[in-house]
C-alpha positions in Angstrom: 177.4 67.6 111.4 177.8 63.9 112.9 180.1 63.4 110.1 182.6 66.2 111.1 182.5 64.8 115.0 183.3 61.2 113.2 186.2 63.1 111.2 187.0 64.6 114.8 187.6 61.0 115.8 189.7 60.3 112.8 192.1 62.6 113.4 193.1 61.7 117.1 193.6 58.1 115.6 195.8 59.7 112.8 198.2 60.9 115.6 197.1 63.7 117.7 199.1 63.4 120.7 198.5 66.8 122.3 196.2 67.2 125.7 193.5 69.1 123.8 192.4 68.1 119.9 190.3 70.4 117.3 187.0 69.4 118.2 185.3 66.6 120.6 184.9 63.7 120.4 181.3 62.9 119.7 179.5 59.8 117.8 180.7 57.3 114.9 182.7 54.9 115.8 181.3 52.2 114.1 182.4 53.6 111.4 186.0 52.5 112.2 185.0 49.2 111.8 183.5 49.4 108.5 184.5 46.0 106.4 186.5 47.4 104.1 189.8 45.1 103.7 191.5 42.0 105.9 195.1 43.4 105.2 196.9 46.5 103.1 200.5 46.7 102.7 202.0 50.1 102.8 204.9 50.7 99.7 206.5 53.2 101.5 209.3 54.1 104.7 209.6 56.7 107.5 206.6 58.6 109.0 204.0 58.4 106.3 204.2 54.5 107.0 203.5 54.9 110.0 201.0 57.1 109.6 199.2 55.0 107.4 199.0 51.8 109.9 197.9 54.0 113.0 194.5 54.1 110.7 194.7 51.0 110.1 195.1 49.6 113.8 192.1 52.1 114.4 190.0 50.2 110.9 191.1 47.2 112.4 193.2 46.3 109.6 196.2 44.2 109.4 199.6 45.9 107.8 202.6 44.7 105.6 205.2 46.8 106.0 207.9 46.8 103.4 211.9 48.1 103.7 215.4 47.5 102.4 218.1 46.2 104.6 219.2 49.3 106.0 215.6 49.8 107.5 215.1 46.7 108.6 214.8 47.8 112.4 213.1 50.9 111.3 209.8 52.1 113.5 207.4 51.4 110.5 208.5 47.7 110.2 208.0 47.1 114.1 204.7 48.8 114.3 203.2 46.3 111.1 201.8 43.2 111.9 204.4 41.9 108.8 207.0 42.9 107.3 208.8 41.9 104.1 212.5 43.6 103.0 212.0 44.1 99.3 216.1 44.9 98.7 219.1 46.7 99.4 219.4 50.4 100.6 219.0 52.3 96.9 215.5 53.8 96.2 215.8 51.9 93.2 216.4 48.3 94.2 213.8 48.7 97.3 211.2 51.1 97.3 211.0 51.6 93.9 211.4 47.4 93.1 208.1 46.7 91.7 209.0 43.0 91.4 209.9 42.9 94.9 207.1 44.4 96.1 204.6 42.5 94.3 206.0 39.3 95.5 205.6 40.5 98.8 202.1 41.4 98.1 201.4 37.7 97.4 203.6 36.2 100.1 201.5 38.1 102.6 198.3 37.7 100.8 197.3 42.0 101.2 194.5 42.9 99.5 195.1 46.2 98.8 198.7 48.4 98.9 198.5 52.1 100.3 201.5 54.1 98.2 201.7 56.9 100.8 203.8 59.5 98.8 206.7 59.6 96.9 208.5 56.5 95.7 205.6 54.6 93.7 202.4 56.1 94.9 202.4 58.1 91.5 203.3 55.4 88.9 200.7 54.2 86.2 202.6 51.2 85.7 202.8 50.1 89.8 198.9 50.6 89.4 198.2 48.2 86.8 200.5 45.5 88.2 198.5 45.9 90.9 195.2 45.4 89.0 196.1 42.7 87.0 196.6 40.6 90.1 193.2 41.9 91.4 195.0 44.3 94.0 193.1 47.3 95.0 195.8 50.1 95.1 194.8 52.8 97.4 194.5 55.9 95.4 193.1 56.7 91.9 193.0 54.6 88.9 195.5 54.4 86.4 194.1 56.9 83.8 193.8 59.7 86.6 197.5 58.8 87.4 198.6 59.1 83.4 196.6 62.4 83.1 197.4 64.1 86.1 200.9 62.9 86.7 202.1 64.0 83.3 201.9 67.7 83.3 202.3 68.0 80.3 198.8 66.3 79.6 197.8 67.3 83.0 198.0 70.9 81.7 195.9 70.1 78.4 193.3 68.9 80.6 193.3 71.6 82.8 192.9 73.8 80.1 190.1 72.1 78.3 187.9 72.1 82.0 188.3 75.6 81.9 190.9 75.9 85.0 193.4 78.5 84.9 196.7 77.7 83.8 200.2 79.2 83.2 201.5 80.0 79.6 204.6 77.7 78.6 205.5 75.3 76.1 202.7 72.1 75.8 205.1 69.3 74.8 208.1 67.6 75.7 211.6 69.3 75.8 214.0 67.2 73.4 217.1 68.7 74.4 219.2 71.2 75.8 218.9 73.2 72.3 215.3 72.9 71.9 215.0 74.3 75.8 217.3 77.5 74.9 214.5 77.8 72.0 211.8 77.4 73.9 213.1 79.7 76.9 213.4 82.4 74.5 210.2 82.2 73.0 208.1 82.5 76.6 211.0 84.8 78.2 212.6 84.6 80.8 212.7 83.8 83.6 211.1 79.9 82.7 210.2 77.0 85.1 211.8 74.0 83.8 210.3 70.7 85.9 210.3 67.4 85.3 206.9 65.5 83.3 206.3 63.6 86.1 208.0 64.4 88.8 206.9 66.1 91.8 208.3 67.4 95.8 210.4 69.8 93.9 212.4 67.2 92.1 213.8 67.7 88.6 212.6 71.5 89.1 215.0 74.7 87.9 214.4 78.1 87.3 216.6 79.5 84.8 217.3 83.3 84.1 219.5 83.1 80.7 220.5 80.2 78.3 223.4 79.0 80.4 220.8 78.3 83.5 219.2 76.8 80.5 221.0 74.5 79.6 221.9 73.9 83.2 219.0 73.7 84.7 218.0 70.9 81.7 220.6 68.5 82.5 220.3 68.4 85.9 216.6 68.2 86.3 216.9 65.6 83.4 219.1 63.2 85.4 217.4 64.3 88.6 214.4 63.2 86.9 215.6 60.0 86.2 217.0 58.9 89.4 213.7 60.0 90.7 211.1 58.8 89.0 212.5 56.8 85.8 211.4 59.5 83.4 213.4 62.1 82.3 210.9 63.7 80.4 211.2 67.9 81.3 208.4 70.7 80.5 208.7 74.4 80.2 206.9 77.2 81.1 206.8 80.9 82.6 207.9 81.3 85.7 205.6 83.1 87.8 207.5 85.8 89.8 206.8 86.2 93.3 203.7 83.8 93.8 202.1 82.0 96.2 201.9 78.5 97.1 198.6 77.9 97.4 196.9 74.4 97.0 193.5 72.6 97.0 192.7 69.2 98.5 190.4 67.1 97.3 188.4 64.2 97.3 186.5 61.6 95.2 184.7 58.4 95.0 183.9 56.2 92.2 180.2 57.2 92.1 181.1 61.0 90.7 181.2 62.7 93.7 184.3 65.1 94.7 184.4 67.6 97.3 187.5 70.4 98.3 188.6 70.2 101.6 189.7 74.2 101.6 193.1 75.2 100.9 196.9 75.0 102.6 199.3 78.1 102.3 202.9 76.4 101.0 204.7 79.3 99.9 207.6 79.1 102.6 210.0 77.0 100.2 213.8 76.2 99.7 214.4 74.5 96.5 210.9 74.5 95.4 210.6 72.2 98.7 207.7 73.0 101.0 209.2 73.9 104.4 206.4 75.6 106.4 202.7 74.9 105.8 199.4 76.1 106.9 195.4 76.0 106.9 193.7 77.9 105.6 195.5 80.6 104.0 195.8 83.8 105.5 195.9 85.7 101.9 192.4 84.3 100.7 188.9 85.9 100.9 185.9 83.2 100.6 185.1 84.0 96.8 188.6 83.3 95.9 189.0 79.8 98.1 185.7 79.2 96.4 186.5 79.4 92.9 189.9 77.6 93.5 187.8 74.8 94.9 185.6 74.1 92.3 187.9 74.9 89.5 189.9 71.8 91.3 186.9 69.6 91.4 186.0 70.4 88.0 189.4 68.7 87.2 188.8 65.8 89.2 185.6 65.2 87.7 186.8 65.8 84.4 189.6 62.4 85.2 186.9 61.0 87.3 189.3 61.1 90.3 188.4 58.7 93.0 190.9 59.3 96.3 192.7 62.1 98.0 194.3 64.3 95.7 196.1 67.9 95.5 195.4 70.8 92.9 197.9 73.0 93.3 198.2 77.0 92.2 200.4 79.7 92.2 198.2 82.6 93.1 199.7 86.6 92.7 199.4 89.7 94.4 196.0 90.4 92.9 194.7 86.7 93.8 194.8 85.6 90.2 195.8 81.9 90.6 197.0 79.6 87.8 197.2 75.6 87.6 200.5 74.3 88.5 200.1 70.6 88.8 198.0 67.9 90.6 199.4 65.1 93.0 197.6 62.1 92.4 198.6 60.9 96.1 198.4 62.3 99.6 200.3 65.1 100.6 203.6 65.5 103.1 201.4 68.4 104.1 198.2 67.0 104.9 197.8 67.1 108.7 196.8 70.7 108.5 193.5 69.6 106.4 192.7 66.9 109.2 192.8 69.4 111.7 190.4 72.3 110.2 188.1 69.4 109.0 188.4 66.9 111.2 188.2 64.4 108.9 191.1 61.6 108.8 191.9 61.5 105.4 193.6 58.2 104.9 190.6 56.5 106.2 188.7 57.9 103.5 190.9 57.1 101.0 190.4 53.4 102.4 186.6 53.5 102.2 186.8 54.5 98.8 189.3 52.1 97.2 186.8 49.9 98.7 183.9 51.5 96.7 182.8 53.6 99.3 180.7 56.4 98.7 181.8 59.7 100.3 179.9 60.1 103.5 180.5 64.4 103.3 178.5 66.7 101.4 180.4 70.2 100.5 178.5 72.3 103.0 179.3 69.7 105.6 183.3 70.6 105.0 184.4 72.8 107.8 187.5 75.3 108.8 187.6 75.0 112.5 190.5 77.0 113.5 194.3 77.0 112.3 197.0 74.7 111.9 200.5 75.3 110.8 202.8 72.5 110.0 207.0 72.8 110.5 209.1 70.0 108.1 211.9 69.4 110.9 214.5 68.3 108.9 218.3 66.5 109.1 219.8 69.8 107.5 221.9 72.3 107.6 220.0 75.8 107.6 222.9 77.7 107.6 223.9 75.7 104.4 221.2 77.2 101.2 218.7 76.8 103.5 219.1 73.4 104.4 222.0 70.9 103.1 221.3 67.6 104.2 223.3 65.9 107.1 223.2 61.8 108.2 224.3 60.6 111.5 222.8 58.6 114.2 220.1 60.4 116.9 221.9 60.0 120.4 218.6 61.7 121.9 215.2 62.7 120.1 211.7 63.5 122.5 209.5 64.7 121.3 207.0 68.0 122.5 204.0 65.6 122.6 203.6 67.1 126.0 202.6 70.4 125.2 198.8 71.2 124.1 197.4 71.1 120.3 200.9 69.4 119.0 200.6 66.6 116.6 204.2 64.8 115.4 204.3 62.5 112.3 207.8 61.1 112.5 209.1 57.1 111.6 212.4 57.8 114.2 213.4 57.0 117.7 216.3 57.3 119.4 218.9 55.4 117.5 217.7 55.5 114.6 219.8 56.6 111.2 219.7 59.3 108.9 221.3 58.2 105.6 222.4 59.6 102.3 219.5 56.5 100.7 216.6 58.6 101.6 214.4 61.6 102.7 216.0 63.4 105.4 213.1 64.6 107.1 212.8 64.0 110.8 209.7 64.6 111.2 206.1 66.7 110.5 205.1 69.0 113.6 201.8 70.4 113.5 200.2 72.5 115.9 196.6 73.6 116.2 195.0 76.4 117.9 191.8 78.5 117.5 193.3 80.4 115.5 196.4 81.6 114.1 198.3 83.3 116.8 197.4 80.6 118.9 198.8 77.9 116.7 201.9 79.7 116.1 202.1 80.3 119.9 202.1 76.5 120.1 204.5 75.5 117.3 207.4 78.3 118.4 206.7 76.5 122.6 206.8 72.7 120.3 209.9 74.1 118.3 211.8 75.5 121.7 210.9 71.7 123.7 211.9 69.3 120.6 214.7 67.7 121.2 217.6 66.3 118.5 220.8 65.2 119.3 223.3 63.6 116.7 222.3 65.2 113.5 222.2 68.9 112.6 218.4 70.3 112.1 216.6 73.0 111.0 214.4 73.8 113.8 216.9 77.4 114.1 215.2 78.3 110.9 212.1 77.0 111.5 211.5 78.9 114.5 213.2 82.1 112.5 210.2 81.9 110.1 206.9 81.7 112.5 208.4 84.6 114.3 209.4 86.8 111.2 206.8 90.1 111.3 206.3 89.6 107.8 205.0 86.1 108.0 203.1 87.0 111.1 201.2 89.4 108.7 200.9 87.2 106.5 203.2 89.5 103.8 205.0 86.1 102.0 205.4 84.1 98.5 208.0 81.1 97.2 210.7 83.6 97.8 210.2 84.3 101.0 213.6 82.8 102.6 215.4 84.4 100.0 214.2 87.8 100.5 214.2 87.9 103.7 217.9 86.7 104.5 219.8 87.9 101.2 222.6 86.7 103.1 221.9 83.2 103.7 220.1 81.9 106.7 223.0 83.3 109.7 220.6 82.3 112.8 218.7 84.1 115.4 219.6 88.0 115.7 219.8 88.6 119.6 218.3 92.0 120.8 220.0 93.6 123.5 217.9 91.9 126.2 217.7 88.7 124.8 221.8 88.6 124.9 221.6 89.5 128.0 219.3 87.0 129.2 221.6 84.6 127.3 224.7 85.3 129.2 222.4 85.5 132.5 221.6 81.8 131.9 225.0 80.6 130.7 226.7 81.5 133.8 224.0 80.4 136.0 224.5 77.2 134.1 228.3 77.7 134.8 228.1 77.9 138.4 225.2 75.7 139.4 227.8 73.3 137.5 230.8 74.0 139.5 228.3 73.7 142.6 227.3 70.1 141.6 231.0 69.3 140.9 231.8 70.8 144.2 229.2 67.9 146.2 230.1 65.0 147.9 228.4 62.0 150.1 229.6 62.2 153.2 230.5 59.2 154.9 231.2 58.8 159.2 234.1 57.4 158.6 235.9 59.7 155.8 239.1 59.7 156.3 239.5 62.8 153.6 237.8 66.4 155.7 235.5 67.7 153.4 236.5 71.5 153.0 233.0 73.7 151.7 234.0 76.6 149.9 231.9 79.7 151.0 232.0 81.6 147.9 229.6 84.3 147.7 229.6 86.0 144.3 231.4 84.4 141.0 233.2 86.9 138.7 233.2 85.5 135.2 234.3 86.5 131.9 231.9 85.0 129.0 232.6 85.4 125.4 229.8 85.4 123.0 230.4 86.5 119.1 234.1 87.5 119.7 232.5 90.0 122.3 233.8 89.5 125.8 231.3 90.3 129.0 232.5 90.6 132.3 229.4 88.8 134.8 229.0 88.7 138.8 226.5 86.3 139.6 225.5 85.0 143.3 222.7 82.4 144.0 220.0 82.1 146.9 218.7 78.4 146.2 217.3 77.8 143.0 217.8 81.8 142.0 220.7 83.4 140.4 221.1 87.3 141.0 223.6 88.1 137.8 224.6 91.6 136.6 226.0 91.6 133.3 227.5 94.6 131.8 225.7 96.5 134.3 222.2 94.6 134.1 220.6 92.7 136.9 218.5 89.9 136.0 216.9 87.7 138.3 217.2 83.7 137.2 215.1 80.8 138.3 214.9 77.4 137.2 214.8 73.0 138.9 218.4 73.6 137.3 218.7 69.7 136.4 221.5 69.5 134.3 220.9 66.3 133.0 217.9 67.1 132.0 217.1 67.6 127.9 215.1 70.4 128.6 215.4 73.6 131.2 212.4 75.9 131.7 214.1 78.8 133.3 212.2 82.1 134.2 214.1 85.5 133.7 212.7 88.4 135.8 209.2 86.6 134.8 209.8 85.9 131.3 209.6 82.1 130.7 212.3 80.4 128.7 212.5 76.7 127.6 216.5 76.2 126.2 218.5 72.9 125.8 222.3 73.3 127.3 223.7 70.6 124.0 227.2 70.5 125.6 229.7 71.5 128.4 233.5 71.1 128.3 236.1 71.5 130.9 237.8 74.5 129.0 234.3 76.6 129.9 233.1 76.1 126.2 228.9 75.7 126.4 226.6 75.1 123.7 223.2 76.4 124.5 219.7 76.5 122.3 218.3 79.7 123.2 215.7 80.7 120.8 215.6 78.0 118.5 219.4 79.1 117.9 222.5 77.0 119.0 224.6 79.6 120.5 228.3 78.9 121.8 230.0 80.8 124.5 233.3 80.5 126.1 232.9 81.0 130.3 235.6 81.6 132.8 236.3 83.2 135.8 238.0 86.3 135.9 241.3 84.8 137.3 241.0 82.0 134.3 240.4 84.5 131.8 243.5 86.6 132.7 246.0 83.6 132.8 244.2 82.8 128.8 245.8 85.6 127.1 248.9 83.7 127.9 247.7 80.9 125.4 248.6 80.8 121.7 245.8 81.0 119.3 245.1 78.0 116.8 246.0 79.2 113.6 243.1 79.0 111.1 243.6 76.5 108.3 243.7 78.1 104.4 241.0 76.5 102.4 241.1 78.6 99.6 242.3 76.0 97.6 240.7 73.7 98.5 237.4 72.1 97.7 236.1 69.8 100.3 231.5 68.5 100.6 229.3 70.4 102.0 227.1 67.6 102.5 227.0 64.0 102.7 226.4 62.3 99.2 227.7 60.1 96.0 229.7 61.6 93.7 227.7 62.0 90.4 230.4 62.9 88.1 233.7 64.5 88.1 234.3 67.1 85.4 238.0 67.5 86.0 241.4 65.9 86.1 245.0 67.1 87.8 246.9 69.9 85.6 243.8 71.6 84.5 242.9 75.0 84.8 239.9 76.1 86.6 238.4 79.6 86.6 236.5 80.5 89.6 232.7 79.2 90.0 233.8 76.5 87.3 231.6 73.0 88.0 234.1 70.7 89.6 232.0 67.6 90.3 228.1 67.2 91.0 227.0 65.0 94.1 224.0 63.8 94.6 222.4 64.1 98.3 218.9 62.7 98.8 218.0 62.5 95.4 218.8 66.5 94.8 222.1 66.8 92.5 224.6 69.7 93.6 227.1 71.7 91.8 230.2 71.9 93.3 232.5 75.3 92.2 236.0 76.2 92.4 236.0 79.3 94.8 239.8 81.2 93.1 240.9 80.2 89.4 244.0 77.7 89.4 245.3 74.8 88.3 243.9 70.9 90.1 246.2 69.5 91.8 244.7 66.5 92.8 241.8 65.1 92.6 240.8 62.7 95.9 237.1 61.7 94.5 235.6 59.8 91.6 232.5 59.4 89.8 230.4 56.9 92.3 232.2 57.3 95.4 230.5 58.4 99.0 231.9 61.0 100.3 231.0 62.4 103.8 230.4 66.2 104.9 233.9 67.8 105.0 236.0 65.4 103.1 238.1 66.9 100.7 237.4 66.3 97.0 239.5 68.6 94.9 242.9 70.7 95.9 243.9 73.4 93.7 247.9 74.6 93.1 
């Protein structure tokens, strides 16, 4: 077992911040400072770049970072030893510039590049650049990369080492023709995804030919921008699965291991959003057969790194091959916790020739992680439309017991339409599952993000939903569950009430503060102290208005709302982030965002930003005096939902439109978006062009 304690080791130096970590901390660290290379340069951005050099620091290894102008202050390049910019802000003139990068390979002398994920960490051709000028590249070689990253050969291979796979089409899709064709053949509903793309890029599911045709020339170009292969597959789409994927891990003596499974099935967009390990849904026999069914494929490439089989498993636990990510995975912190191993240091022992120092019996799951992507989105927007701006304010709950954070940001930092809009990866671990969740909804509630919208609202939503606290989910989870779209946190009776008990506790502790001043001997202005004994307020919350008394005795509120007494305590710093406040013994941690002189108060209550309008009763009777804005018509008018470039433009003034007709596509961290007109009419004018960055909000398209 010294190897797990070793692993143990790993993962604190891979970025466990909490108090307590999975295991202690026992023997090994010699082997930290294994030879294995001088200096490795890391071809990627954000938080997987700097999760990458905190091994390396640990190894004792010196790191290149790489980054286009726009990143050039970026967290990744100031925690490298170097760091080269390789090109302007596009993916394609930066991170995916393989000239660029490969002089800055032999400016800095690196002996080896770590791909993280993403951008070229799957690309056969980055690979043998890279050996040609005797470069190790951290990962597999370049014939595991060409088998595995094309699925369509990926899929042949899978079949002939006997794993299970999922019927489609074994060839590439010509055109948007030959797809209808094909469609029809396997039936519908079909999977159509790109050759060799992967994190839900180029993916679409169509139910009929139009989707068809659709969904093949957007994942085409989504392909392309992507990856620089528009190639697209077909098959059946698997109703209702599960996410459910195996990692592994080989050297380049023929040995491979599986280090269990992770549960993805919480998706938007055929983008992972919640992960976990293990899975809740599998029984021993079947995580056993899906792990050596995924090391049979490695062997059968001879796969030497860290590497993903994935599956889609059904209701019966019949699970078929979906792909394999030659790379390592957004997702896997959750492995380094139940193993305790520190995966990137293993994939640097074995690009070094390595043998694996694990045998499978030595592979552990010690308790449960679950992993939250906090992302710069909009969850009330499909789940999550991406928004840019600049973080004013951003702490993170590294304070808290058993929570990891894998993030490349710091306050000031930018989120831009160039790349990724994740924030971050917060993982918590606990003994088990209903502690870890425990953890992650106290990590999600302390987190704090100012200056870009988030998802953390949703994020919370999901750990706390009954059905994925029984474990009762699959891919289509977020649809299911909120038909609707995603509309926020649903406030019981109590919890509303605990709201408005904290609002105007937050009101008048206000007022009190505003109502201080220093006294000085020889003030000339008599300092009159109101004795006010009880505050009648008015609070509106959802167009509902509440009628509130509230009184204080030091750092407790007594407030009766609607004919409720609660009791609220709290430090009641109001400039601090964060407020623990305890209601009648219940313990809340909320942010107040915002607080304007008209009595309008953001608070986060519940992972939910909740606005309420406070006054006091004399105030609120001299409002209904004011005149209401008028709300403006948008009706005809078509305005982004998102920040983003304008991909094309598919109409010109005096044409007529019939509602849900494509008006233009824009293109928002690498995912392409149909816009629609919402009425039929004729354009009017048309305020965007093909190529132009447009903002969220700005108008595009106004209708007659």
């Amino acid at each position: 077992m010294a190897a797990v304690w070793v692993g143990a080791a790993a993962l604190v130096a891979a970025g466990w911040r909490g108090r307590r970590s999975p295991h202690r901390l026992m023997r090994g660290a010699a082997l930290w400072t294994l030879k294995t290379f001088d200096k490795i340069l890391i071809a990627n951005r954000g938080e997987i770049a700097c999760r990458v050099i905190k091994t390396c620091k640990k190894m004792g290894i010196k790191t290149v970072a790489i980054h286009s102008d726009v990143d050039a202050s970026s967290v990744h390049v100031k925690m490298a030893d170097e760091a080269v910019c390789v090109g302007p802000a596009p993916t394609s003139k930066s991170y995916l510039n393989m000239d660029a990068i490969m002089e800055a390979i032999k400016k800095t002398g690196a002996q080896a590049v770590h791909p993280g994920y993403g951008f070229l960490s799957e690309n056969r051709e980055f690979a043998k650049c890279l050996a040609e000028e005797d470069v190790i590249f951290i990962g597999p070689d370049t014939h595991a990369i060409q088998a595995m990253g094309d699925k369509i050969e990926s899929k042949l291979l899978a079949k002939k080492a006997k794993v299970n796979t999922i019927p489609g089409f074994d060839g590439v899709v010509k055109d948007a023709d030959e797809a209808v064709r094909i469609a029809r053949e396997i039936g519908y509903p079909v999977m159509i995804k790109a050759s060799a793309g992967g994190g839900g890029k180029g993916m679409r599911i169509a139910w009929d030919d139009e989707e068809t045709r659709d969904g093949f020339r957007f994942s085409s170009q989504e392909a392309a921008s992507s990856f620089g292969d528009d190639r697209l597959l077909i098959e059946k789409f698997i109703d209702n699965p599960r996410h459910i994927e195996i990692q592994v891990l080989g050297d380049k003596h023929g040995n491979a291991l599986w280090l269990n499974e992770r549960e993805c099935s919480i998706q938007r967009r055929n983008q992972k959003v919640v992960e976990e390990a293990p899975s809740i849904f599998l029984d021993s026999e079947t995580r056993r057969a899906m792990g050596e069914q995924a090391v049979a494929l490695a062997k059968a490439v001879k796969y030497s790194s860290a590497g993903t089989v994935e599956f889609l498993v059904d209701s019966k636990k019949n699970f078929y091959f979906l792909e394999m990510n030659t790379r390592l995975q957004v997702e896997h912190p959750v492995t380094e916790c139940i193993t305790g191993l520190d995966l990137v240091q293993e994939m640097i022992r074995v690009a070094k020739g390595y043998p694996l120092r694990h045998k499978q019996a030595d592979i552990p799951i010690n308790g449960w992680a679950v992993e939250c992507r906090v992302y710069a989105e909009d969850p009330y927007k499909s789940f999550g439309l991406p928004s840019i701006g600049r973080l004013s304010q951003y702490q993170e709950p590294i304070h808290l017991p058993g929570v990891r954070v894998d993030s490349g940001i710091q306050p000031g930092s930018d989120i831009s339409i160039y790349y990724d809009p994740m924030i971050s990866k917060l993982i918590t671990y606990g003994s088990d599952r209903t502690e870890a969740l425990k953890r992650m909804e106290d990590a999600l509630d302390n987190y704090v993000i100012r200056g870009v919208t988030h998802n953390i609202a949703l994020l919370r939503e999901v750990i706390i939903n009954s059905r994925f606290i029984k474990g009762d989910i699959n891919t289509k989870f977020l649809s299911d569950v909120y038909p609707d779209g995603f509309k926020g946190h649903k406030l019981t009776e109590n919890e509303r009430n605990q709201l408005l008990a904290i609002a105007s506790s937050l009101f008048v502790a206000s007022q009190l503060r505003a109502q201080r001043f220093l006294e000085h001997e020889n003030s000339r202005v008599p300092i009159i102290k109101p004795q006010v004994a009880t505050w009648e307020l008015s609070i509106k919350l959802h167009d509902e208005v509440h009628a509130v008394v509230a009184s204080n005795s030091g750092p407790t509120f007594s407030v009766e709302v609607d004919g409720s007494k609660l009791n609220v305590t709290s430090t009641w710093n109001l400039a601090s982030p964060l407020l623990s406040v305890n209601i009648d013994g219940t313990e809340r941690t909320i942010q107040c965002l915002s607080r304007e002189a008209g009595g309008t108060m953001s608070i986060q209550f519940l992972g939910t930003v909740y606005k309420v309008h406070i006054l006091t009763k004399l105030a609120a009777e001299l409002n209904k005096f004011m005149l209401e804005k008028v709300a403006e018509d948008t009706s005809s008018t078509l305005r982004s939902p998102m920040p983003g470039v304008v991909v094309a433009v598919s109409v010109k003034p005096g044409d007529m439109v019939a509602e849900g007709q494509e008006i233009c596509v824009i293109e928002a961290m690498k995912m392409q978006n149909s816009m629609t007109a919402g009425k039929t009419g004729k354009v009017k004018l048309v305020h965007c062009k093909a190529g132009d960055t447009v903002g969220e909000g700005d108008l595009l398209v106004e209708l007659e």
